[in-house]
N, C-alpha and C positions, 0 to 999 in steps of 0.2 A: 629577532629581538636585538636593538642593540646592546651590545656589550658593558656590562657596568665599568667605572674610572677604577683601576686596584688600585691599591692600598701599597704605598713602599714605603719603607722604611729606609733612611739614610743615617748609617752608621757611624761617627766621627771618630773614629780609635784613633788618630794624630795625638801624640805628645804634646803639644804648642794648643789642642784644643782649639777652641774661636779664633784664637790669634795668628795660626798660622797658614802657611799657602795651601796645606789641604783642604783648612777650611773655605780658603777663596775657589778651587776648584768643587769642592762639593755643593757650595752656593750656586754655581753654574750650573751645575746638573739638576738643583733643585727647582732653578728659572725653568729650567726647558722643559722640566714634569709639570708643572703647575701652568705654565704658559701654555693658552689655550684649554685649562681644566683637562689636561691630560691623566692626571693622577691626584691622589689623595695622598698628600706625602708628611710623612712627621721625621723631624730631624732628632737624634740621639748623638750626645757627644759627650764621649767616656769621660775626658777632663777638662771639666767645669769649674765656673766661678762660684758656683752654689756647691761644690763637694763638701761633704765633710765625714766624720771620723767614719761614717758606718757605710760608705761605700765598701763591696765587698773586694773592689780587683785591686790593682798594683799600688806600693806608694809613689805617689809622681811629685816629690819635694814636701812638703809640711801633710800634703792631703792626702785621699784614698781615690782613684780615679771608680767610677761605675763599673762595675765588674756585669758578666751573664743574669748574674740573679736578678738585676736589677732592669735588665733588657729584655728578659726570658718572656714578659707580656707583652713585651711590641712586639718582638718577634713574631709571638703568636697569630697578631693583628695582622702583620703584614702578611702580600700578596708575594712580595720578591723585595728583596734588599741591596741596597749599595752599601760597599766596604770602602771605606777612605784610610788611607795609613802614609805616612811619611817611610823613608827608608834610613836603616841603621844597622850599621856595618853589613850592608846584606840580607838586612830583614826584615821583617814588618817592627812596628811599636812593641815593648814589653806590657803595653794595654791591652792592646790587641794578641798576642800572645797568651796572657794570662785567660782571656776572655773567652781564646779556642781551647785552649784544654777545660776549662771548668764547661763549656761546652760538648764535652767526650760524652756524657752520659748519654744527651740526646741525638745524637749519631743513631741515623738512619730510624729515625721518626719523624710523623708527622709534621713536626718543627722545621724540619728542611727538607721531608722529602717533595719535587719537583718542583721546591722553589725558586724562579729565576733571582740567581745574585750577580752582579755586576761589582768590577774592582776600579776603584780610581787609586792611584799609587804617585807621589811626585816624588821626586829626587833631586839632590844638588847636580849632582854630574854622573856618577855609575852608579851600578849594582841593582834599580828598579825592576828592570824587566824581570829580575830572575825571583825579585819578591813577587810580583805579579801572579808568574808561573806560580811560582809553588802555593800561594795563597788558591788559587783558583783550583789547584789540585785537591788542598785539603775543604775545600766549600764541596767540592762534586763529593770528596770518597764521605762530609756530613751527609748529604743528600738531595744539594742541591741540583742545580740544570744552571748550564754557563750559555747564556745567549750568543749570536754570533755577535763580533765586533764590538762587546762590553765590557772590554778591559785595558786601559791607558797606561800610563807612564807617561808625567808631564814631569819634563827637566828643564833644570835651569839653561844650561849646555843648550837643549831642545830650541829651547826657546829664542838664545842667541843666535845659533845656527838661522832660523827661520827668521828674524827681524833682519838678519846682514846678509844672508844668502838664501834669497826665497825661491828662487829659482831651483836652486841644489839643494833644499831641503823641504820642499813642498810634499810630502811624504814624512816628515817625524811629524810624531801625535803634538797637535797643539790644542788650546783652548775649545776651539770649536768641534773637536772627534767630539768633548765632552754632551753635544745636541746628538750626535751618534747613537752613545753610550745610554741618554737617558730614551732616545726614540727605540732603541731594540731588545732595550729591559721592559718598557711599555706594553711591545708585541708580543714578546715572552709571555709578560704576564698575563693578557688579555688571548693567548693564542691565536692571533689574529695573523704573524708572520710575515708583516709586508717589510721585509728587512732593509736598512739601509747600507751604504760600504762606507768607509774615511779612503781619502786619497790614497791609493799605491803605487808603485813606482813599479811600473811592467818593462821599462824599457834599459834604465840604466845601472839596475841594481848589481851588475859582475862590469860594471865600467871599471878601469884600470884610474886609482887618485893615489896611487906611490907611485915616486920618483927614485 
């Protein structure tokens, strides 16, 4: 029988909402679920131009961004989720924050047990990887299941790196991990497991570049 399209959920906890580069990276990952009818995907994004007073999560300027309560049904709907967050000072969003803890209750239920979640994270220059880490650590100890090769860090740095020196940076995550990212949250979710990789770098990574 084949396998029905899951259901994912795309999470936009970014500050900046619509407007920002997490939103341009989540866009991308939502082409590559949808391209081909890979998946049945609905986008959620905590700070909107529709908020108002009775969202329940953080204040983000005049409004209330969407808080858990207000998510707690798509989550339910979905099959595995993508988390999008910008970085600050070393962290994820204070939407995305507020959104995990009021989130504690349902720790290790239903809600997330063995749901594949996938992390997009973009940064100006440092400190994403180690929001990456630790977000994907508190998604597992909810209940989730971390696919292989589903979790990014797109930088700006990254980015200039790879446009000037493609050569010596053919190995930082760019744009395209993101068809990665949405192909091995797909398998996850469908159990299907035909995994893919993002380029690594097996030959020069203890190369000597100080002088």
């Amino acid at each position: 029988m084949k396998p029905k399209r899951p259901r994912i959920l795309i999470l936009n906890a970014a500050l900046s909402g619509e407007a920002g580069n997490t939103a341009v990276a989540l866009e991308k990952v939502r082409g590559a679920l949808v391209r081909g009818k890979k998946a049945e995907v609905r986008v959620v994004t905590l700070v909107g131009d529709d908020d108002g007073a009775g969202g329940s999560g953080v204040a983000v300027g005049e409004k209330r961004a969407r808080g858990f309560a207000e998510v707690k049904a798509e989550l339910g709907w979905a099959d595995a989720v993508v988390f999008g967050t910008g970085t600050h000072w070393d962290s994820w969003s204070s939407v995305l924050q507020n959104f995990l803890e009021d989130a504690t209750e349902t720790e290790g239920t239903k809600l997330w047990f063995g749901k594949p979640a996938a992390c997009v994270v973009t940064e100006h220059s440092v400190g994403g990887k180690g929001v990456l880490s630790r977000l994907q650590g508190v998604l597992v100890t909810l209940g989730c299941e971390i696919p292989p090769m589903s979790g990014v860090v797109l930088s700006k740095v990254a980015q200039m790196a790879r446009a000037h020196e493609p050569e010596e940076a053919g190995d930082f995550w760019g744009e395209d991990d993101l068809k990665i990212v949405a192909h091995n949250l797909v398998e996850a979710a469908k159990g299907t497991r035909r995994w893919k990789a993002w380029a690594v770098d097996r030959e020069d990574f203890a190369k000597r570049w100080m002088e």
